[in-house]
N, C-alpha and C positions, 0 to 999 in steps of 0.2 A: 576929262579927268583921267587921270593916267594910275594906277597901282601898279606899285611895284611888288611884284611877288619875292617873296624870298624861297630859296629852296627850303623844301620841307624837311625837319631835321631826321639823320640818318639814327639808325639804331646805333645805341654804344655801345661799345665794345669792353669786354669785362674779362679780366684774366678767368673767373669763374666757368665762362662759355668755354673755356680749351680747356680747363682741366678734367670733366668726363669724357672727352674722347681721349685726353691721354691717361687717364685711371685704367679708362677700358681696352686700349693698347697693351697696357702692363699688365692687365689681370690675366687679359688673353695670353699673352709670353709667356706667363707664370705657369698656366695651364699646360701649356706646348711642354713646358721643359720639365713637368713634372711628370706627363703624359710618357713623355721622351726616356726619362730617365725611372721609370722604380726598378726598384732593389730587384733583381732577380728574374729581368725581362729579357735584360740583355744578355749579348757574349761577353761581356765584360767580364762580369764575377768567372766563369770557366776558361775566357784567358788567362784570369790571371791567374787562377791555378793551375791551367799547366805551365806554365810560365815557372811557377814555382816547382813543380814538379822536374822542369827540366834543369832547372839552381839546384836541385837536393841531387841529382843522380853526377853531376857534374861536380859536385864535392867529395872528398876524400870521405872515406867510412870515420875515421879520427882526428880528431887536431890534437897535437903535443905541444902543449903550454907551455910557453916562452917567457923567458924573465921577462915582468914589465909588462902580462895580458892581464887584461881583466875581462869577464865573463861578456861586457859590454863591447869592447876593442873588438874581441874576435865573433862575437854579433857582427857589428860592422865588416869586417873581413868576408864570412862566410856567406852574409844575407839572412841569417836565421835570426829571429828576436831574442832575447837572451830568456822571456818563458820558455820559449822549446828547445833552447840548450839547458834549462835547469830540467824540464818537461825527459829528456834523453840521458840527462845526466845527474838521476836525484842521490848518488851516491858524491858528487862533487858538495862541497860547502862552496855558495858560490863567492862568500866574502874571503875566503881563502885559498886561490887556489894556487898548486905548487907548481914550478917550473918540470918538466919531465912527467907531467898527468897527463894522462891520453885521457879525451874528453871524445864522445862520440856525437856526430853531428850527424848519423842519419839510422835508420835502424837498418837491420839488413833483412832482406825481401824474403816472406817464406817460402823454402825451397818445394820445388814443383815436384815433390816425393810422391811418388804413387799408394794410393789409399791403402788401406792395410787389407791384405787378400782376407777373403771370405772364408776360408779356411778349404776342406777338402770337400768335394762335390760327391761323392761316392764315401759306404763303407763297406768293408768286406767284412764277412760276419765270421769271427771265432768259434771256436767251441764254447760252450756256457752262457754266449751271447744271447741276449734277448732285444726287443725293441726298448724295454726301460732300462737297459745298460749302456746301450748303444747313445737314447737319449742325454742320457745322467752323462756321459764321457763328451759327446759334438754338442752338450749346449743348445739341444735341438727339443722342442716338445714333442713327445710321445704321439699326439693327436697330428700333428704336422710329419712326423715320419710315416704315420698310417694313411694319411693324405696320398704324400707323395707316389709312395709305393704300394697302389689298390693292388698288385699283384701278389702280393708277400702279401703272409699270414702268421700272425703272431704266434701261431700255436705249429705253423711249420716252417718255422724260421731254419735253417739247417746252416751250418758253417759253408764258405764258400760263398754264398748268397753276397747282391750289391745291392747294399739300400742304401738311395739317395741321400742326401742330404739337402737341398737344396732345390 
């Protein structure tokens, strides 16, 4: 007697079986790229501000409005959105504005002026002069002058004398 065997039947095959390894492909990508990218990781955001930085110094201080600008047009032109030309320019009406208005498109940089001096370091003492005159005139407390100058004595302050100030 002879039996014929048949092969045994194979597993089927189901689109379902592929779709959790590619769910879990994607979720991982997702991962990466979010990993990859947040806000404020990268040099992205500080190039592009200097990027911008280096747009604004390479702009003229003003632009002189041209028949036929609008606040938008010369957006476009200069690289600035037209908030920070109203932002620079809140004396423009921006639905109106005239041919011949200088509009400023960048602000100018505060100038590297040296601090305002401390005033004078020494006083030389008058006739009449006391340490509460002296204070009441430099702006200086009475207890901070008696500080300074443990030499000097109030009661023999004499004209001529150099009391500090500082």
């Amino acid at each position: 007697m002879t039996v014929n065997l048949a092969p045994a039947p194979g597993p089927k095959i189901r689109p379902s079986h592929f779709l959790a390894p590619v769910a879990l492909a994607i979720l991982i990508a997702a991962v990466l790229i979010v990993v990859v990218k947040v806000p404020g990781s990268s040099n992205s955001h500080s190039a592009g501000a200097k990027a911008a930085q280096a747009r604004a110094r390479r702009l003229p201080r003003y632009w002189t409005v041209r028949p036929g600008d609008t606040l938008s047009q010369i957006s476009s032109k200069t690289g600035l959105t037209v908030a920070q030309l109203e932002a620079l320019n809140p004396q423009a009406d921006p639905g109106a504005i005239v041919p011949g208005e200088r509009l400023t498109l960048r602000r100018q940089p505060p100038s590297k002026s040296h601090p305002k001096p401390l005033g004078p370091q020494y006083w030389t003492v008058r006739p009449g002069e006391s340490f509460g005159s002296i204070a009441a005139k430099t702006h200086v407390n009475i207890a901070k002058l008696e500080e300074l100058n443990p030499a000097l004595k109030a009661t023999t302050l004499q004209p001529g004398d150099r009391v500090k100030l500082r």
